[in-house]
C-alpha positions as CSV (number, residue, x, y, z in Angstrom):
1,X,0.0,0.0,0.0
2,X,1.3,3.5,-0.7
3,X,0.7,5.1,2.5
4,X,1.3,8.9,0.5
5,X,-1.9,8.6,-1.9
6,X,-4.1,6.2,0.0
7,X,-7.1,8.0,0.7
8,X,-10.1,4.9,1.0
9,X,-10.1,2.5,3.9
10,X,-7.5,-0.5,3.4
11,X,-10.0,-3.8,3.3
12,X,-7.8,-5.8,5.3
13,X,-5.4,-4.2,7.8
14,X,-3.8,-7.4,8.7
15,X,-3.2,-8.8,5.4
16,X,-1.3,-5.5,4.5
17,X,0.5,-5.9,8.4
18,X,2.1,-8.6,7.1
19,X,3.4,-7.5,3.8
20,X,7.0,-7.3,3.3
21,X,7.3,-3.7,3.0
22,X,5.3,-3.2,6.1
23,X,7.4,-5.8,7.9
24,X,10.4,-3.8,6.5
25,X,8.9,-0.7,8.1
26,X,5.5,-0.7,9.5
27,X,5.2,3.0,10.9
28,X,3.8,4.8,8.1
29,X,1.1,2.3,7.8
30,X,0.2,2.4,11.4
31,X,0.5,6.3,11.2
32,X,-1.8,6.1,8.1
33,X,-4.6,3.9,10.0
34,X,-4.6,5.4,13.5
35,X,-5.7,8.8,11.6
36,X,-7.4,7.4,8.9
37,X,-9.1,4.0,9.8
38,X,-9.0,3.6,13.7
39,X,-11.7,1.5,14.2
40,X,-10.4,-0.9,11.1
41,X,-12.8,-4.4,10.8
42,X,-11.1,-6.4,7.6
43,X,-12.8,-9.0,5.5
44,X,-12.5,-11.5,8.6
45,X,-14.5,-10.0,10.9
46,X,-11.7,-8.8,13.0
47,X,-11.4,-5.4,14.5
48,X,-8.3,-3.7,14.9
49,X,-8.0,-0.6,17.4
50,X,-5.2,1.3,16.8
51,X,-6.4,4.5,18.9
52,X,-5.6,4.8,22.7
53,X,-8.8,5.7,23.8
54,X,-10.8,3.2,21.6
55,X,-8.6,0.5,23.1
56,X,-9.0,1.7,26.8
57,X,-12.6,2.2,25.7
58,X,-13.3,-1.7,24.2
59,X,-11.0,-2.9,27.8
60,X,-12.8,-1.1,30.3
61,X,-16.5,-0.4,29.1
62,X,-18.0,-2.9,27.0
63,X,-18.2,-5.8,29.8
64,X,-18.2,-8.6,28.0
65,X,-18.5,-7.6,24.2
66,X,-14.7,-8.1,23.7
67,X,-14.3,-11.7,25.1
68,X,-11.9,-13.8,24.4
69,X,-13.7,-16.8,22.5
70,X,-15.2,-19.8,23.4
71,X,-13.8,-23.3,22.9
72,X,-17.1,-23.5,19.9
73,X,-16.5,-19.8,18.7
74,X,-12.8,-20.2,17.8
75,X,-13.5,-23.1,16.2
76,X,-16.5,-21.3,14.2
77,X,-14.6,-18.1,13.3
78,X,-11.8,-20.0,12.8
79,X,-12.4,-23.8,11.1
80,X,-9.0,-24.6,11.5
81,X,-8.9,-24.2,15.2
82,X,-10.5,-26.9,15.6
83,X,-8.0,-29.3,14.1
84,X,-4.7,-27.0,15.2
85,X,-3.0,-27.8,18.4
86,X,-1.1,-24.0,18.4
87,X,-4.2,-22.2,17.7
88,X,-6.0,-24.7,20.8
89,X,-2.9,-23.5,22.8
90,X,-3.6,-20.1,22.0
91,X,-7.1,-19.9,23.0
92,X,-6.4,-21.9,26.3
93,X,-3.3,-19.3,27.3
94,X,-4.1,-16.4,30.1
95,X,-4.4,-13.1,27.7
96,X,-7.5,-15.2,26.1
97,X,-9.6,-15.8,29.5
98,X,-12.4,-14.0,30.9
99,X,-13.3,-13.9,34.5
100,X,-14.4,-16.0,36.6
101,X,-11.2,-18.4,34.5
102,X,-9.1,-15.7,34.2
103,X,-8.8,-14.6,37.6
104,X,-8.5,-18.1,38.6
105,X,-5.2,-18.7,36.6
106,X,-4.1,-15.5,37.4
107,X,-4.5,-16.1,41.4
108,X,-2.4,-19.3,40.8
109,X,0.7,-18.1,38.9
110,X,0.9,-14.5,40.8
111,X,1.1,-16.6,44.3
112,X,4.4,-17.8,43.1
113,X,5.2,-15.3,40.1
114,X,6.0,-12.7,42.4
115,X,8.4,-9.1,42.9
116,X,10.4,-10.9,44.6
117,X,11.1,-14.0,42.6
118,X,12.1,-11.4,39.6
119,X,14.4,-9.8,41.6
120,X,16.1,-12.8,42.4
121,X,17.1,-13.3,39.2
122,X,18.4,-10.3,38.7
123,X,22.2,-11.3,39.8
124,X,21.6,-14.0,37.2
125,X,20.3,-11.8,34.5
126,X,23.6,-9.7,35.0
127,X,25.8,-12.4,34.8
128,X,24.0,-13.9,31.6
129,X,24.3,-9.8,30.2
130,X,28.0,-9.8,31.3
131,X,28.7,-13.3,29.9
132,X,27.1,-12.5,25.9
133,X,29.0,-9.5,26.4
134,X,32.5,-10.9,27.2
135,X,31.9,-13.1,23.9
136,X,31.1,-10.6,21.8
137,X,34.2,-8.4,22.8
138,X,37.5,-10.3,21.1
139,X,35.6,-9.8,17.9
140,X,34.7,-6.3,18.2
141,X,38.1,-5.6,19.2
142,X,39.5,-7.2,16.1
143,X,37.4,-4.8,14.4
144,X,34.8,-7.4,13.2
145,X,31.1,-7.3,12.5
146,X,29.2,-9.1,15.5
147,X,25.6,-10.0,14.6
148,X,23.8,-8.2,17.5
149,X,20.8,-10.0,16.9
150,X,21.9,-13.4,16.7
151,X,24.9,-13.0,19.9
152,X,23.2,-10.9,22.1
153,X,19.3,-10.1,21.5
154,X,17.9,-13.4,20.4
155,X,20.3,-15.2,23.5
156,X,19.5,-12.9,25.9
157,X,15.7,-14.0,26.6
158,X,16.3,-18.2,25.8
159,X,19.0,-17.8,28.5
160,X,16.8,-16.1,30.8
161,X,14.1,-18.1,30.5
162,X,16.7,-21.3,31.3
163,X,17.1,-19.6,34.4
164,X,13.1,-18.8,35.2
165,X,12.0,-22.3,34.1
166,X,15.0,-24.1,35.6
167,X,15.8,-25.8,32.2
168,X,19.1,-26.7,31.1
169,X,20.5,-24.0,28.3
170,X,20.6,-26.6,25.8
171,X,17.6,-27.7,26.0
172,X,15.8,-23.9,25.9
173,X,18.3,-23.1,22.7
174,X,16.5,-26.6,21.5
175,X,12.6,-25.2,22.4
176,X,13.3,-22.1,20.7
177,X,14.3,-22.9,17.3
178,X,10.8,-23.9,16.8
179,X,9.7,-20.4,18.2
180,X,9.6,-18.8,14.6
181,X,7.9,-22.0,12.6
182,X,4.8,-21.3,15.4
183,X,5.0,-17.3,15.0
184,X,3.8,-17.4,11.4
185,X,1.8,-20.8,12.4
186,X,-0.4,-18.1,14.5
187,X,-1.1,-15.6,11.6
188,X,-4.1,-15.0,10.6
189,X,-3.1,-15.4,6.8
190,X,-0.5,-18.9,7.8
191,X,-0.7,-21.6,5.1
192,X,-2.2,-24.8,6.0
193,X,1.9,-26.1,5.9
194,X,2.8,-23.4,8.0
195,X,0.6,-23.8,10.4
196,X,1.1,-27.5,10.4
197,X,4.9,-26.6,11.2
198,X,3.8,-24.4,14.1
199,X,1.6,-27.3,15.3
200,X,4.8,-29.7,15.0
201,X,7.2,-27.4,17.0
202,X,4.2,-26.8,19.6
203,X,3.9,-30.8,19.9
204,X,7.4,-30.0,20.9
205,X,7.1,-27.9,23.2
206,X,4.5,-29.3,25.1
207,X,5.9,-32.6,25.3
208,X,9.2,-31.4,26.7
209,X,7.2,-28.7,29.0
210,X,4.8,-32.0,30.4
211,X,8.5,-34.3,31.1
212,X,9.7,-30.8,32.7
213,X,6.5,-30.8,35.5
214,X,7.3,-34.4,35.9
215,X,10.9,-33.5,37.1
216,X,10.2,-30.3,39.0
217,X,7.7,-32.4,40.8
218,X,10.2,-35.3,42.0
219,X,13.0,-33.3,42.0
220,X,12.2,-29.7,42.7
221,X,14.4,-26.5,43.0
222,X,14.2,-22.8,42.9
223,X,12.6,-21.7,39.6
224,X,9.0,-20.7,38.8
225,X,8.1,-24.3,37.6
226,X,9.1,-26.3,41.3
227,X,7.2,-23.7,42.9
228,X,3.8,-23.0,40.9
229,X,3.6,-27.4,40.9
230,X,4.4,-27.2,44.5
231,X,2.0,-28.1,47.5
232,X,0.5,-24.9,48.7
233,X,-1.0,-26.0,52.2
234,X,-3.1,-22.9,52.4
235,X,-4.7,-23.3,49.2
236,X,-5.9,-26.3,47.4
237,X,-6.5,-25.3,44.1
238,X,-3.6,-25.9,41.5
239,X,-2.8,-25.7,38.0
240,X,-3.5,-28.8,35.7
241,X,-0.8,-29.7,33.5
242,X,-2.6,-28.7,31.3
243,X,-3.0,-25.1,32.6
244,X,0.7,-25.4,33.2
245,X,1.6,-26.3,30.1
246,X,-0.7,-23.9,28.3
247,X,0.8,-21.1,30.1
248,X,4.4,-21.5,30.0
249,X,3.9,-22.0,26.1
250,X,2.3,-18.6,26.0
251,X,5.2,-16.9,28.8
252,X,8.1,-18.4,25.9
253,X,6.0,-17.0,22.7
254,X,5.0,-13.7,24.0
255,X,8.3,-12.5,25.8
256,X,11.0,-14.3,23.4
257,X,10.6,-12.4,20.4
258,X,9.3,-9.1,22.0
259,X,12.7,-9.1,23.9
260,X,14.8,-9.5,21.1
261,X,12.9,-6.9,19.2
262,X,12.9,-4.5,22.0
263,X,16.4,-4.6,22.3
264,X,17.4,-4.2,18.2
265,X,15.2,-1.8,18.4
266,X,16.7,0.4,21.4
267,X,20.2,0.0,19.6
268,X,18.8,0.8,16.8
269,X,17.5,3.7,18.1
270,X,20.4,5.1,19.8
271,X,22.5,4.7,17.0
272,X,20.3,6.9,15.4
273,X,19.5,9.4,18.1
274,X,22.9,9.1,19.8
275,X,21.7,13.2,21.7
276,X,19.5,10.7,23.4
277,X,21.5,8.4,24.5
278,X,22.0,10.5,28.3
279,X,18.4,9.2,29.0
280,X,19.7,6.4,29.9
C-alpha cells in the first residue's frame, strides 16, 4: 500500500500488516490507520483498534463484548482451530480468558510469580548480560562485524528463560528454534503447511514442557516451575498440566521475540539518536 496517496479505507489491515514492506517498516502504515481508519474491521470479521482511547474504551466499558472466544467460537470463526494444536494452545493461554477463568489462573501463577522472585534473578540476569557481552568483545576488538541479533538479542531471553524455568541452556536453545515456525503458524493469513509446522514445534514444546513438570515435581528446585507445581498448604487449588503447560507455552512466545525486538530496536534507536543516549 502506498501510505502517500491512499485515501479509501484498506479492506484488510492485517493482510497488508504482514506485507513485506510493512514488515520492512511498519510506521507509516500504522500512522496512516490510526488517523485514517481507527476502528479498522477487515474482511475477517476482526477489529483492529489502533487508537488509545478506543482500546481503553473496548477494555474497560464494554463488559463482556470483547471476550476472548469460546472453545465452539474459535473453532466457528476459525475452522482450522479446531484441528490446530497452536491455535488450541492459543485460546487456552491467560491473555484469552475472561473472568471467573481468568482470575482463577491468574491467582495461581501471581502466588508464586511474584516481585520478589524477579528480583532474584536479577544477579543471574547480570551475569548472563556480562557473559554475551564478554563473547562478543574479542571480535569487536579485532574490528569485526558481531551479529547483535543473533549474539546478544535473540540469547539474551532463551537464557533467561533457562534460568526462570530451571531448564538446562541446551535444552531452551532446543525449544526455541521452533519459536519462529509457530509465530507465522499463529497468523491469521498462515498456510495450511505453516501452520502445520507451528503445530509440530508446539507438539514440541508441550511434550518437553509436560517431562519438565514431571521433574520439578520429583525433583524440585528454585525456579517458577518447582514452585507453581508445588504443594501450597493454604490453598488447594492448582494448575492442571494442562493449565501449566498452556501457560508457560504462551510466557516463551510472548516474551522471546518481544525481547529481542525491544532490544534491536533500542540500539537501533540510539545509533540513530545518539543526543538521546543521556536518557539512559
Amino acid at each position: 500500500m502506498d501510505v502517500q496517496e491512499t485515501t479509501a479505507a484498506c479492506r484488510d489491515a492485517f493482510a497488508e500488516l504482514a506485507s513485506p514492506a510493512c514488515i520492512q517498516d511498519p510506521y507509516p502504515f500504522m500512522r496512516w490507520l490510526r488517523e485514517h481508519d481507527p476502528v479498522h474491521r477487515a474482511a475477517s470479521g476482526l477489529f483492529l483498534l489502533s487508537r488509545h482511547a478506543d482500546i481503553y474504551w473496548a477494555l474497560k466499558a464494554t463488559g463482556d463484548v470483547f471476550r476472548g472466544p469460546a472453545p465452539g467460537e474459535l473453532a466457528r470463526y476459525f475452522p482450522r482451530a479446531a484441528t490446530s494444536l497452536s491455535l488450541n494452545l492459543l485460546a487456552s493461554t491467560l491473555a484469552m480468558k475472561d473472568p471467573p477463568t481468568h482470575t482463577r489462573l491468574r491467582r495461581l501463577i501471581s502466588r508464586d510469580f511474584t516481585m520478589r522472585q524477579i528480583d532474584n534473578l536479577r544477579p543471574s540476569i547480570a551475569r548472563i548480560v556480562a557473559a554475551r557481552l564478554d563473547g562478543m568483545a574479542p571480535a569487536l576488538e579485532r574490528g569485526e562485524a558481531v551479529d547483535l541479533h543473533w549474539e546478544f538479542a535473540l540469547a539474551l531471553p532463551m537464557l533467561v528463560f533457562a534460568e526462570l524455568f530451571g531448564m538446562p541452556q541446551d535444552d531452551m536453545f532446543g525449544l526455541a528454534a521452533g519459536i519462529g515456525a509457530i509465530l507465522e503458524g499463529l497468523s491469521p493469513h498462515a498456510s495450511d503447511p505453516q501452520l502445520a509446522a507451528a503445530d509440530a514445534a508446539s507438539a514440541r514444546v508441550q511434550a518437553y514442557f509436560s517431562d519438565l513438570i514431571q521433574r520439578k515435581r520429583t525433583d524440585p528446585c528454585n525456579d517458577i516451575v518447582s514452585m507453581v507445581v508445588g504443594v501450597h498448604d493454604d490453598d488447594a487449588d492448582t494448575l492442571s498440566d494442562a493449565e501449566l503447560i498452556s501457560m508457560l507455552w504462551g510466557m516463551l512466545l510472548g516474551g522471546f521475540a518481544t525481547t529481542a525486538a525491544t532490544i534491536d530496536h533500542a540500539v537501533l534507536a540510539m545509533l540513530a539518536y545518539p543526543e538521546q543516549r543521556h536518557w539512559l
